[in-house]
C-alpha positions as CSV (number, residue, x, y, z in Angstrom):
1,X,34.1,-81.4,-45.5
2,X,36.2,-80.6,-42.5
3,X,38.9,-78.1,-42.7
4,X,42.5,-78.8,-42.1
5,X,44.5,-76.9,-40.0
6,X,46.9,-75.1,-42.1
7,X,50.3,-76.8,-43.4
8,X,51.9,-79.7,-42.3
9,X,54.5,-77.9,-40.8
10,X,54.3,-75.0,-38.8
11,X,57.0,-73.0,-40.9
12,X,54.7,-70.1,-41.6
13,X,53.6,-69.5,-38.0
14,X,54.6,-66.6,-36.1
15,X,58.9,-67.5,-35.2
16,X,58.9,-68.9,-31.3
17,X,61.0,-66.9,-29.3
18,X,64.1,-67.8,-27.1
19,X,65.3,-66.6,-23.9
20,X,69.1,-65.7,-23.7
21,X,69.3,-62.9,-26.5
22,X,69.1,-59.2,-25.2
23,X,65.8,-57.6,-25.9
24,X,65.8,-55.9,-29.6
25,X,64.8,-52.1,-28.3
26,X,65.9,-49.9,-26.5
27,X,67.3,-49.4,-22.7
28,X,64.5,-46.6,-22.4
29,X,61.9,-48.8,-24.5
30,X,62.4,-51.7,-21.7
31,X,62.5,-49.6,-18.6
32,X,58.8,-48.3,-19.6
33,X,57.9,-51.7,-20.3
34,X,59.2,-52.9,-17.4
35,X,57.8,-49.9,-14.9
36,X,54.5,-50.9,-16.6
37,X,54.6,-54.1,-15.5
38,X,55.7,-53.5,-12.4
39,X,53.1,-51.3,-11.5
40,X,50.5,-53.6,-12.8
41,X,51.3,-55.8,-9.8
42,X,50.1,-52.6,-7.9
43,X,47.0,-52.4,-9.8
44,X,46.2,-55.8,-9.3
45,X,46.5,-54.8,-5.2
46,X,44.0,-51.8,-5.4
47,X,41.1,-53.7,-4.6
48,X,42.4,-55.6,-1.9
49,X,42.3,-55.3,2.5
50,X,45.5,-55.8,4.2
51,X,43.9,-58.6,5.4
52,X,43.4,-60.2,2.2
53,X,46.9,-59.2,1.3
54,X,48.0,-62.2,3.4
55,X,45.3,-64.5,2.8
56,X,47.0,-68.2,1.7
57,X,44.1,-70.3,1.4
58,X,45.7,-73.8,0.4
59,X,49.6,-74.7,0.7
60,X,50.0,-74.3,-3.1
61,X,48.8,-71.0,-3.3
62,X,50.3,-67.9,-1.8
63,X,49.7,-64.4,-0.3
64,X,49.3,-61.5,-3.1
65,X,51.7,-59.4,-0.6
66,X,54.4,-62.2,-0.9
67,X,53.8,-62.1,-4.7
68,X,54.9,-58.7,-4.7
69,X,57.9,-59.4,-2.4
70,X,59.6,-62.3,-4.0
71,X,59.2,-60.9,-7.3
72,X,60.9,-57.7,-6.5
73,X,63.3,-60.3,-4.3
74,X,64.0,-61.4,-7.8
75,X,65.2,-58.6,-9.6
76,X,67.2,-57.9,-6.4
77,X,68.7,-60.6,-6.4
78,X,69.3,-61.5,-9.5
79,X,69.7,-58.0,-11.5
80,X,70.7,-55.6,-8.8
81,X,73.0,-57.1,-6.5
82,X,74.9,-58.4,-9.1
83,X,75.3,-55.8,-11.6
84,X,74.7,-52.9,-9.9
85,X,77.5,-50.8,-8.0
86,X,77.0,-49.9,-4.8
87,X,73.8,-51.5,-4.7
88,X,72.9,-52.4,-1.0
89,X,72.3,-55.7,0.2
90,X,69.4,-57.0,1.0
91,X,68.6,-57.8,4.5
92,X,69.4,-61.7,5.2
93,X,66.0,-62.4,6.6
94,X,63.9,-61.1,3.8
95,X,66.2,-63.1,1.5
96,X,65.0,-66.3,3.0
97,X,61.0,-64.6,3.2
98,X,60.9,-64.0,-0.2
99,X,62.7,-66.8,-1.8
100,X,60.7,-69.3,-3.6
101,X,62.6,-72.5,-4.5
102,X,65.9,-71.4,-5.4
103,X,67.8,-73.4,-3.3
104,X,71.6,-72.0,-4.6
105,X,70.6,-68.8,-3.2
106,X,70.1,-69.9,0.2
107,X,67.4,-71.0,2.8
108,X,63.7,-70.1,2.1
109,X,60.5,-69.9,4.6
110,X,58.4,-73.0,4.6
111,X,55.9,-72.7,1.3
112,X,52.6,-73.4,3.3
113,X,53.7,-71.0,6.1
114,X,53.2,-67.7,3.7
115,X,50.0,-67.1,4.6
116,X,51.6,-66.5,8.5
117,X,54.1,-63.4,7.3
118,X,52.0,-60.5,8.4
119,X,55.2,-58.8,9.1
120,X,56.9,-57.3,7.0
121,X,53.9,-54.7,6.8
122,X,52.6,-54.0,3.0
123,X,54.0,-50.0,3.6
124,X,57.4,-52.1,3.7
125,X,57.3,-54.0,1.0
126,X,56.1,-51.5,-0.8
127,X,59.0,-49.3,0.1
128,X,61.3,-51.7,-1.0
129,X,59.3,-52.1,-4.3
130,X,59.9,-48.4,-5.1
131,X,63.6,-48.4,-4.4
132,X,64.0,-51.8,-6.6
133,X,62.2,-49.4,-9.2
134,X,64.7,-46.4,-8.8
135,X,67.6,-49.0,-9.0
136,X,66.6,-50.6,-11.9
137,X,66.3,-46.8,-13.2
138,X,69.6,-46.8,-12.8
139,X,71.1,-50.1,-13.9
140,X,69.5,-49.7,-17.3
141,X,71.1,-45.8,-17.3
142,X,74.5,-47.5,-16.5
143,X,74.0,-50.4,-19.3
144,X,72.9,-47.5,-22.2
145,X,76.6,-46.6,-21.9
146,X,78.4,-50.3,-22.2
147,X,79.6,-52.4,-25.3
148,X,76.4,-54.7,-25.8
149,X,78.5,-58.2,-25.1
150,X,79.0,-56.4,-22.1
151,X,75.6,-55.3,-21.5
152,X,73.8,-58.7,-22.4
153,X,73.5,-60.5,-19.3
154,X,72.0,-57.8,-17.3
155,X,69.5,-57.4,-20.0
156,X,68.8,-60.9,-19.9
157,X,67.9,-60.9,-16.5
158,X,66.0,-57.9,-16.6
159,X,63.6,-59.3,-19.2
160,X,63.6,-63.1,-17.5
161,X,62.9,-60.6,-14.3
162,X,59.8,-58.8,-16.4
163,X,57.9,-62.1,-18.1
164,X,58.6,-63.6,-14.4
165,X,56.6,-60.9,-12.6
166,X,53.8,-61.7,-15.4
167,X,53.6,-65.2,-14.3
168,X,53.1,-63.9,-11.0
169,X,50.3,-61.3,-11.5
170,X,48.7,-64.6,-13.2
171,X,49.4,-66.3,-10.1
172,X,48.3,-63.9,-7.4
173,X,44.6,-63.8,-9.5
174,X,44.2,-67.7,-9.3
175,X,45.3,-68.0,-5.9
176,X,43.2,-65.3,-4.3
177,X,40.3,-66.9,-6.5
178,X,40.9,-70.0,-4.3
179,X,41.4,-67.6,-1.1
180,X,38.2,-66.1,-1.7
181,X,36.1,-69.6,-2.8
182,X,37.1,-70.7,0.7
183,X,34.8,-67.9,2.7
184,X,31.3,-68.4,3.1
185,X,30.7,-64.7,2.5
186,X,32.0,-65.3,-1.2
187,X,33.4,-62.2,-1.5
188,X,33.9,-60.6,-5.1
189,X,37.2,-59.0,-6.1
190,X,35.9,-57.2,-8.8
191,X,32.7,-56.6,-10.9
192,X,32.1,-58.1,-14.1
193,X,31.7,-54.1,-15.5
194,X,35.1,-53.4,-14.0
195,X,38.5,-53.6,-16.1
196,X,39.7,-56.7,-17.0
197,X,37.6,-59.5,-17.5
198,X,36.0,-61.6,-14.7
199,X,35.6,-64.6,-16.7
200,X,36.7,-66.1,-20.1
201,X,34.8,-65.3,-23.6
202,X,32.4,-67.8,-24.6
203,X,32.5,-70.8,-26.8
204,X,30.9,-70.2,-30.1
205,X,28.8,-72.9,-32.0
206,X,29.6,-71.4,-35.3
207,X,32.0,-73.1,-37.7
208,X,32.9,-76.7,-37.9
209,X,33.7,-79.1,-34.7
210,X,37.1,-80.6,-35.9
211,X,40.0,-79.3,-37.8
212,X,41.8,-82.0,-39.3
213,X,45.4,-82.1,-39.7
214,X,47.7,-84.8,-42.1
215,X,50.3,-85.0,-39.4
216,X,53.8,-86.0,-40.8
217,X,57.7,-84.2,-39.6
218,X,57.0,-81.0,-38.2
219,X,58.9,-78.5,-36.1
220,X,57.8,-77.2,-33.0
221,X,59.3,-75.0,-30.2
222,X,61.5,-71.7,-30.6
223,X,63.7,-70.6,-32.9
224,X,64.3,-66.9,-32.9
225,X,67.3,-65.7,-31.3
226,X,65.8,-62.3,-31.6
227,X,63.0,-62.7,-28.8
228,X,61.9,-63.8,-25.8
229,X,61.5,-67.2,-24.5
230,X,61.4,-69.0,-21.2
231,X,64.2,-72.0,-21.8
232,X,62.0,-74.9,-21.6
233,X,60.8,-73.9,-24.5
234,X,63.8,-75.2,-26.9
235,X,65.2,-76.0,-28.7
236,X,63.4,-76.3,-31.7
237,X,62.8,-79.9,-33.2
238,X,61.3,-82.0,-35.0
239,X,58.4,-84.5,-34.3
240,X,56.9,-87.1,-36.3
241,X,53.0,-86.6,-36.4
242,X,50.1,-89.1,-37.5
243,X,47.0,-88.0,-39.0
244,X,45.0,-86.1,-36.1
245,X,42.2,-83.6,-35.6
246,X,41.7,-81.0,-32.8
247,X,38.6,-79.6,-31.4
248,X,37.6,-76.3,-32.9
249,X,36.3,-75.1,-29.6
250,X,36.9,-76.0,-25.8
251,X,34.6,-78.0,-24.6
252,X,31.9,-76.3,-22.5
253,X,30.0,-76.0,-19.0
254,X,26.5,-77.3,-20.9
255,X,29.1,-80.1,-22.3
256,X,31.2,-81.2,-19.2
257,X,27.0,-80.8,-17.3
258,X,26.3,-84.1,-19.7
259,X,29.2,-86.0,-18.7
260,X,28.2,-85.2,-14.7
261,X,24.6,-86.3,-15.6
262,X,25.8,-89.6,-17.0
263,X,27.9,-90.4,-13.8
264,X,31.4,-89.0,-15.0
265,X,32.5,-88.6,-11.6
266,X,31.4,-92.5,-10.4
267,X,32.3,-94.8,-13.6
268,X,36.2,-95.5,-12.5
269,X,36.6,-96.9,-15.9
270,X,37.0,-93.0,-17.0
271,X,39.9,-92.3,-15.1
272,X,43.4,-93.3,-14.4
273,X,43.7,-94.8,-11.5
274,X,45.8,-91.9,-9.6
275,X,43.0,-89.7,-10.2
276,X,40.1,-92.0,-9.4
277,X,42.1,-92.3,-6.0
278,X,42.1,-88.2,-5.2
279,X,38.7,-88.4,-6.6
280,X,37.5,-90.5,-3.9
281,X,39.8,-88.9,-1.4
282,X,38.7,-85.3,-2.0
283,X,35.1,-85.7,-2.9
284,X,35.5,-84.3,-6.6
285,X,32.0,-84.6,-8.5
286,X,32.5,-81.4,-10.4
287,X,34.7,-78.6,-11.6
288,X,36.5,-77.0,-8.5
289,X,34.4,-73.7,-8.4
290,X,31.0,-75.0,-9.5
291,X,28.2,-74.7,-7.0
292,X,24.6,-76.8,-7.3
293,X,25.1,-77.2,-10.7
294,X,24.0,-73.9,-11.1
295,X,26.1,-71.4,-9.9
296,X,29.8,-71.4,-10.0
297,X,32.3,-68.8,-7.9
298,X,34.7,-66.1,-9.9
299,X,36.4,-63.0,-9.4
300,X,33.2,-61.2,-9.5
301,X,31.4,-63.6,-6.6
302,X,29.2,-66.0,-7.1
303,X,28.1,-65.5,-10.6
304,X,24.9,-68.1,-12.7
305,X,26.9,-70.9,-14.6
306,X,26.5,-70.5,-18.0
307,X,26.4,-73.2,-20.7
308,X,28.3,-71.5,-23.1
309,X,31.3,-70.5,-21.4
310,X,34.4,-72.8,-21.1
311,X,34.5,-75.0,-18.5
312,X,37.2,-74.1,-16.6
313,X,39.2,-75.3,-13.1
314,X,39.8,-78.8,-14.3
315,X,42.5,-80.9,-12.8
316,X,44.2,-83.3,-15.3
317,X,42.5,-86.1,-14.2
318,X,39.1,-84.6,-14.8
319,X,40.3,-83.7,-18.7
320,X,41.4,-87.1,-19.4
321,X,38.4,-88.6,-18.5
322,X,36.0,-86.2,-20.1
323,X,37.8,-87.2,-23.8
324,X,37.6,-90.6,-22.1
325,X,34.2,-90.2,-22.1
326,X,33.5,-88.3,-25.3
327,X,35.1,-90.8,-27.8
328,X,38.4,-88.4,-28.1
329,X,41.7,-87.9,-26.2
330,X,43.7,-84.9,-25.1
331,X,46.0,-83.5,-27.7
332,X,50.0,-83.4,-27.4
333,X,51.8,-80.0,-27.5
334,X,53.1,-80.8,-30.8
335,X,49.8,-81.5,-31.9
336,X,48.4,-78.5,-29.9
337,X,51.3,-76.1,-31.1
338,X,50.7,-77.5,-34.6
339,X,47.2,-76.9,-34.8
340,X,47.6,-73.0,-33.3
341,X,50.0,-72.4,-35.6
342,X,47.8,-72.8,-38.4
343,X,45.6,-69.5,-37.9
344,X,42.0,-71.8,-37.7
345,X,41.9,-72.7,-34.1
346,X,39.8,-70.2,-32.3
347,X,40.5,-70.0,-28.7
348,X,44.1,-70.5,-28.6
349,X,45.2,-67.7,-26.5
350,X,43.3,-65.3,-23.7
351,X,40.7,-68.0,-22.6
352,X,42.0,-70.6,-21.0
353,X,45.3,-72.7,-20.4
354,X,44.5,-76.0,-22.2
355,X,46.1,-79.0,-20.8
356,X,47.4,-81.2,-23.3
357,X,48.4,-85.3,-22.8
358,X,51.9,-84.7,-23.1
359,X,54.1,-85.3,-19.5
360,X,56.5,-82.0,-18.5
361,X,59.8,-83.3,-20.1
362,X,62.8,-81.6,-21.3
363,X,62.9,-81.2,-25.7
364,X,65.7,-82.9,-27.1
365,X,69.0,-80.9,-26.7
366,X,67.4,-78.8,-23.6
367,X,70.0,-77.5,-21.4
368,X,69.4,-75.2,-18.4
369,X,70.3,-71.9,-18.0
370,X,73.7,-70.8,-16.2
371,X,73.6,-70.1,-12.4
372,X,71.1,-70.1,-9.9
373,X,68.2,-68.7,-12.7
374,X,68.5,-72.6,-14.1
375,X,66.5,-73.4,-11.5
376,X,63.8,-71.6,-13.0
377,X,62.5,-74.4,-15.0
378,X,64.9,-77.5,-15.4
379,X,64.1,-79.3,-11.8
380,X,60.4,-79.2,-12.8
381,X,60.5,-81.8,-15.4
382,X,59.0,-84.9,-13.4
383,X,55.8,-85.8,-12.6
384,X,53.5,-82.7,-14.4
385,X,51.7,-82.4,-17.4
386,X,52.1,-79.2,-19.8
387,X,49.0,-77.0,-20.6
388,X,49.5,-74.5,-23.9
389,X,48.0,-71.2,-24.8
390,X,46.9,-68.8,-22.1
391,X,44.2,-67.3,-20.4
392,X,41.6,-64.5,-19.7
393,X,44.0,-64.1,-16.4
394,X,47.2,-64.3,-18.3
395,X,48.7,-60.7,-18.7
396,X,48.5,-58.8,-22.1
397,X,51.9,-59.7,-24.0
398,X,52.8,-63.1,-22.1
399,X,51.0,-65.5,-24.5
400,X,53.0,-67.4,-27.5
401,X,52.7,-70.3,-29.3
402,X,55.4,-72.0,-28.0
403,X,54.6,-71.1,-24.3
404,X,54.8,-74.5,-22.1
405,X,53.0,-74.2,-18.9
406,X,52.9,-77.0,-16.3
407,X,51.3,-77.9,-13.0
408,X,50.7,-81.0,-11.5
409,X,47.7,-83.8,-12.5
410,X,45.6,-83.3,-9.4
411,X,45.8,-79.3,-9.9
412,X,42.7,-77.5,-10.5
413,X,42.7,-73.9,-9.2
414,X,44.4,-72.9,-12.2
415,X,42.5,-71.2,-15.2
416,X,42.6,-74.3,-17.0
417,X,40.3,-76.1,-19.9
418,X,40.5,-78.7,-22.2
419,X,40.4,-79.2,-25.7
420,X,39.7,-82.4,-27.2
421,X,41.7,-84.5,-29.9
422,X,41.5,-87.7,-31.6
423,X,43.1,-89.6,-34.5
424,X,42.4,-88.9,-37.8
425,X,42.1,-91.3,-40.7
């Protein structure tokens, strides 16, 4: 008999978190969390040249010393400037350097042209780094001493600040993967012994292959004024389900192998057209960092491809048409955020980002947030498809269940898998 996936609704999961209430601890309690973080982004560095500081290998990607600039831009910015007194500005120039895509704060460097910034000098940003620390120090001092309604919106933006330096330590990983993949001398960043984990856990054969779930109305997203959430992920609804079953595991290297061997990658009537196009265009016949079929390039070099392990670095396009070709379909964040609620679904967080079928749109009632931080998410919503859980590169305390991650169909140097789902009777 195949096991269900817990309740019909996900009531009795863990509450989803939302982003506008100030964090429930302490001013001290968040300045530690947030210096930890902070010098986790200097950790990540350790390893690294100069050289490879500024190393941009594609336009999507970016340097890891512009990682560390624009999010310390951010909490100047955002946190500093405005709410600290006598905080001094930030020179004009490194406001357009650093800037990402915030276009109500002003002009920003060309995306593609990172890569060319080799001044400022990493002793600079660094500097500045340490003196955002100190005044952050201070700001949270100043706050300790205010009426909470008065001391809300700073908090906000500290902690929107914090989980948005997370996403960038994620970031700075996967794009100096892609850096690295690019030189023939496949350099390693780290060993496989070394802390922090080169690749993701296996997949384990044990247990059954599908949990079945009796669909019907269900409420998904957050919920919980009390926590943290970014704001596409709200408000909480409610979604009409059918009958469905996920995938116990994600599918694996010795699985996605099978569908290369029966001509996944030249039978156009597995993919969408879009994707059959970039196929052709960019020579895809296998996952992005796979080499010979028997090798495939990490963190930790090149490194034998295992059966067993997830597949991983798999556009869209290449998920659709594996479940295409395995009789199943991808699942839809309700159905995915439905199932990991239920407590059954190995997998669900500190593997990989799973992308589900369900297009990057706005939940019913969505609103962006106030200023120039409601560009954090809002003018996204076109034209990407949302992955859920998180992955052996996501940082420690950034997964939830309502998480909704996004990138593009044709994206693939992301730590991203697939699970597979299909009706139910």
């Amino acid at each position: 008999m195949v096991p269900a996936i817990g309740p019909a609704s996900p009531s009795t999961a863990p509450s989803p978190p939302r982003r506008g209430a100030p964090p429930q601890e302490g001013t001290r309690a968040l300045l530690r969390r947030l210096l930890a973080v902070r010098q986790r982004g200097l950790d990540l560095i350790a390893p690294l040249s100069p050289e490879d500081l500024c190393l941009q290998g594609m336009p999507d990607a970016s340097p890891a010393k512009w990682h560390l600039g624009h999010t310390t831009w951010f909490f100047d910015t955002f946190a500093l400037s405005p709410h600290l007194a006598d905080w001094p500005p930030l020179d004009p120039r490194w406001r357009v350097l650093f800037n990402s895509y915030y276009e109500a704060v002003g002009a920003r460097h060309p995306r593609p042209q990172r890569g060319l910034l080799t001044r400022p000098p990493i002793d600079a940003v660094l500097a500045w780094r340490e003196r955002v620390d100190q005044g952050l120090e201070r700001l949270l001092a100043q706050l300790e001493s205010l009426p909470p309604e008065d001391a809300a919106r700073p908090l906000q933006l500290l902690e929107l600040g914090l989980q948005h330096e997370q996403q960038h330590q994620e970031l700075l990983l996967m794009d100096l993967l892609d850096g690295f993949s690019r030189n023939p001398l496949e350099p390693a960043y780290r060993n496989n012994g070394d802390e922090g984990p080169a690749d993701p856990p296996l997949v384990s054969a044990d247990g059954p292959r599908w949990l079945e779930h009796p669909g019907g109305l269900v409420e998904i997203g957050h919920g919980d004024p009390r926590a943290f959430a970014f704001d596409n992920e709200g408000p909480r609804h409610r979604v009409w389900l059918e009958p469905f079953a996920l995938a116990r595991q994600l599918v694996s290297n010795g699985e996605y192998a099978a569908f290369i061997a029966d001509g996944g990658y030249i039978r156009p009537e597995l993919w969408m057209s879009e994707g059959w196009g970039i196929l052709a265009e960019r020579g895809w016949s296998a996952p992005r960092y796979w080499r010979d079929g028997e090798w495939e390039f990490t963190l930790a070099g090149r490194q034998p491809l295992r059966p067993e392990a997830p597949v991983r670095h798999l556009s869209w396009f290449e998920a659709d048409a594996y479940a295409r070709w395995a009789g199943a379909r991808l699942p839809t964040e309700a159905e995915w955020e439905v199932g990991a609620g239920g407590g059954a679904m190995p997998g669900v967080f500190g593997s990989l980002w799973q992308w589900t079928g369900s297009p990057y749109r706005p939940y019913p009632g969505f609103l962006p947030a106030p200023g120039a931080v409601g560009e954090y998410n809002g003018k996204f919503m076109s034209s990407q498809f949302v992955l859920r859980g998180g992955a052996y590169l996501t940082p420690p305390g950034h997964q939830r269940l309502t998480y909704r991650n996004f990138f593009p169909p044709a994206s693939r140097w992301m730590a991203s898998g697939l699970r597979l789902a299909k009706d139910a009777p």
